[in-house]
N, C-alpha and C positions, 0 to 999 in steps of 0.2 A: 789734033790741035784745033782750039775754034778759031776760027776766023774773025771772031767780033772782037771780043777781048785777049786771044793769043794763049788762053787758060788751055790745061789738062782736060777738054770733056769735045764730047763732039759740034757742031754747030749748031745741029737742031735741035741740042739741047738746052744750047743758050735761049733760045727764042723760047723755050717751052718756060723757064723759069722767067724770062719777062714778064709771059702771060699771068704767070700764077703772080709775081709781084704786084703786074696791075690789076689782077681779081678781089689781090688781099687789101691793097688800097680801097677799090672803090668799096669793098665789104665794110671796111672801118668808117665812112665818109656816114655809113648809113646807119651805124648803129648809134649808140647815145656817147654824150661825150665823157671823157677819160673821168672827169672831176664827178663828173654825173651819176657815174657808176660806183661811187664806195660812198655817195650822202645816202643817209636815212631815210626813209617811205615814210609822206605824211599819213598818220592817220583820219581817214575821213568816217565818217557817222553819218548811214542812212537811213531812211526809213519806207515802210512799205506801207499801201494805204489803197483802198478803194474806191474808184470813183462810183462805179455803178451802185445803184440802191441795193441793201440786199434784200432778200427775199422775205425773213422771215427772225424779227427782232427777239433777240433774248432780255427781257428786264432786269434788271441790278435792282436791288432792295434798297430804295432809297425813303428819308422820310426828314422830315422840317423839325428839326427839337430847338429848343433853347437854351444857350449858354449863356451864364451871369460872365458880364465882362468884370473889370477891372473896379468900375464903380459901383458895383452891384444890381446893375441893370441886366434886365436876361435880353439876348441879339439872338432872332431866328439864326438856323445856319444848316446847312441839308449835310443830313448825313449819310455814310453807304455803309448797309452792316453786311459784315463779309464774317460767316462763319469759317472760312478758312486762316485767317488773319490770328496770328500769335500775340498782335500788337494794335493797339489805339494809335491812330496817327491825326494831325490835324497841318494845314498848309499853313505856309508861312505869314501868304495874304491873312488869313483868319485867325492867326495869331496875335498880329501887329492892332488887326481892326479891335480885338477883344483888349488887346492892350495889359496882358498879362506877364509877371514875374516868369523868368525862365531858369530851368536846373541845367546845368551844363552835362549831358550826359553823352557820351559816344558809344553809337552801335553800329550794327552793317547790317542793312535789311538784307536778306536773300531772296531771290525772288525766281522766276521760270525763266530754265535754262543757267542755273546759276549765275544771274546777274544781283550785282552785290550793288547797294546803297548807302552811303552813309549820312548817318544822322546825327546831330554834336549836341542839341538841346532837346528839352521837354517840357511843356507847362502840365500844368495841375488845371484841369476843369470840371464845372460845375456843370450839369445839364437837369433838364426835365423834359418832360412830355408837355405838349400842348392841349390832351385829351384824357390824361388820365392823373393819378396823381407822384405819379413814379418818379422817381432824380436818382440821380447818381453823380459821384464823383471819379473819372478818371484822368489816370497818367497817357498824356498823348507824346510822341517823338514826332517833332516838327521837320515836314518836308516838302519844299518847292511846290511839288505838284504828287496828287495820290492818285488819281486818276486823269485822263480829256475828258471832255464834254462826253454826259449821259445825262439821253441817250443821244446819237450821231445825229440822229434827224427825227424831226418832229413825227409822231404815231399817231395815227389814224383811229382814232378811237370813237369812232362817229356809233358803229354796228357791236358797239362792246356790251351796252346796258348796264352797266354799274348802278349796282340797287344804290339806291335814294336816301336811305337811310344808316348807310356805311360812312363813318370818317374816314376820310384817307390821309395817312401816315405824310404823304408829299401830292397834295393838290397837281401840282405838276411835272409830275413823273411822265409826262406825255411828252414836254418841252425840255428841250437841250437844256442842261444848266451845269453848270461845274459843281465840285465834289468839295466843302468844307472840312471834314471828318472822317472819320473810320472810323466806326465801331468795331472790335475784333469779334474773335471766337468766345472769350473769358463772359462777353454778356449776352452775346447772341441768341442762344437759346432761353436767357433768361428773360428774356423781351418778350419770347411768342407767346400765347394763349391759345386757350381749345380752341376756339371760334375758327373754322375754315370753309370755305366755299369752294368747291371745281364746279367748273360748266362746262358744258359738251366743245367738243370744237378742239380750234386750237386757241381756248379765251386763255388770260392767265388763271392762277390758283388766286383767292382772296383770303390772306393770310392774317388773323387778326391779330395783333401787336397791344403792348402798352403802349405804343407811338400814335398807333393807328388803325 
């Protein structure tokens, strides 16, 4: 018989179940609260990024063409040809600024690691070359942003030598600048020309274009 409460069990077993009583308490005191425990987990979105410089820059094929806006005037606007790209894309910003009719079109871009995007409109644009007498017409899906800033940090092109009598496609391929355009895969190749230069080193390729 125990002596504390007068029950069926021994004494010292009263005392034993005290303890675990007040173990099980203070264990609850520390974990999260009742109400706490069945709310949903916000989702948060981060991102990963580099301070350090890096070592040794890959170039994006970037180049300055002109689109006729709305009035018929042509607006520089840099564009990135991505031979991997299925699709012509052009930003929101540089859609509003050209001030073009839009088609209501939904797609879901897929991209690396199957992240998916969605796109609800598309304009029709006009472009050309500034150095040759090339144009074309394509269908872009308009989105936010196609690329950050290219490239990250300004390049050092002091020991490059760029022959003198080469146009370049993007004067400023050297200086950060954001991305208007996407030229996809559909033209890509049909932009190049024979015209190619390598230099020793690790210089780029100088790849001659209808752009540039």
């Amino acid at each position: 018989m125990c002596r504390q409460c007068h029950k069926r069990h021994h004494t010292l077993l009263h005392t034993d179940r005290q303890n675990q009583s007040t173990n099980d308490k203070g264990s609850a005191t520390n974990g999260p609260p009742a109400d706490a425990r069945g709310s949903p987990t916000a989702e948060v979105n981060t991102y990963c990024s580099f301070n350090s410089k890096p070592r040794n820059h890959i170039l994006l094929a970037t180049a300055i063409v002109e689109v006729q806006n709305k009035s018929g005037q042509y607006v520089p606007c840099r564009a990135l040809l991505d031979s991997a790209s299925q699709s012509h894309f052009i930003t929101e910003r540089c859609a509003q600024r050209l001030r073009l009719s839009r088609t209501q079109r939904h797609a879901s871009i897929q991209g690396i690691s199957n992240i998916n995007t969605a796109t609800h409109h598309s304009v029709s644009i006009h472009l050309r070359s500034r150095h040759t007498d090339w144009h074309t017409t394509l269908d872009c899906a308009i989105l936010s942003l196609i690329i950050g800033t290219t490239p990250s940090t300004k390049l050092d092109t002091s020991t490059w030598k760029i022959p003198k009598d080469i146009k370049l496609a993007d004067e400023q391929f050297d200086q950060p600048g954001g991305i208007d355009l996407l030229i996809g895969a559909d033209l890509f190749y049909e932009m190049l020309r024979s015209g190619r230069r390598t230099r020793p080193s690790n210089y780029p390729v100088l790849q001659e274009t209808v752009l540039g």
